[in-house]
N, C-alpha and C positions, 0 to 999 in steps of 0.2 A: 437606895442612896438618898431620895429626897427626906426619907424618914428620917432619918441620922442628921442633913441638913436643918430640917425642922427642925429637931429635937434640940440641938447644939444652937439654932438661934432664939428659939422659944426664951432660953433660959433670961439672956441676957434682957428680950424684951418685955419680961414678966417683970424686972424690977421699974418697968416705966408706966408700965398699961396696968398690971396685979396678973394673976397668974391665970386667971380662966379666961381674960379678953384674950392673953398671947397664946394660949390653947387652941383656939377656937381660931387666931389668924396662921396659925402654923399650920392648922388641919384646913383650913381654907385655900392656905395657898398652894400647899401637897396638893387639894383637891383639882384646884385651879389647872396647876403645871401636869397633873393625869390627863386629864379630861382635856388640853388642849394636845398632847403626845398621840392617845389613843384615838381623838375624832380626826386624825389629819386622813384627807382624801387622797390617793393617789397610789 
């Protein structure tokens, strides 16, 4: 679900940033919201 997220905001923010920075922040922030889901302790 974050994929489809990214992907449906990538778009819009590629016409502000060009299309490789809002790439690279889409798959940053999927990366981001993984990696804080899967290290939670408890």
């Amino acid at each position: 679900m974050a994929y489809v997220a990214a992907f449906a905001g990538s778009h819009p923010l590629a016409k502000r940033v060009g299309a490789w920075p809002a790439v690279f922040g889409a798959a940053g922030a999927v990366a981001l919201a993984s990696w804080a889901v899967a290290d939670r302790r408890g």
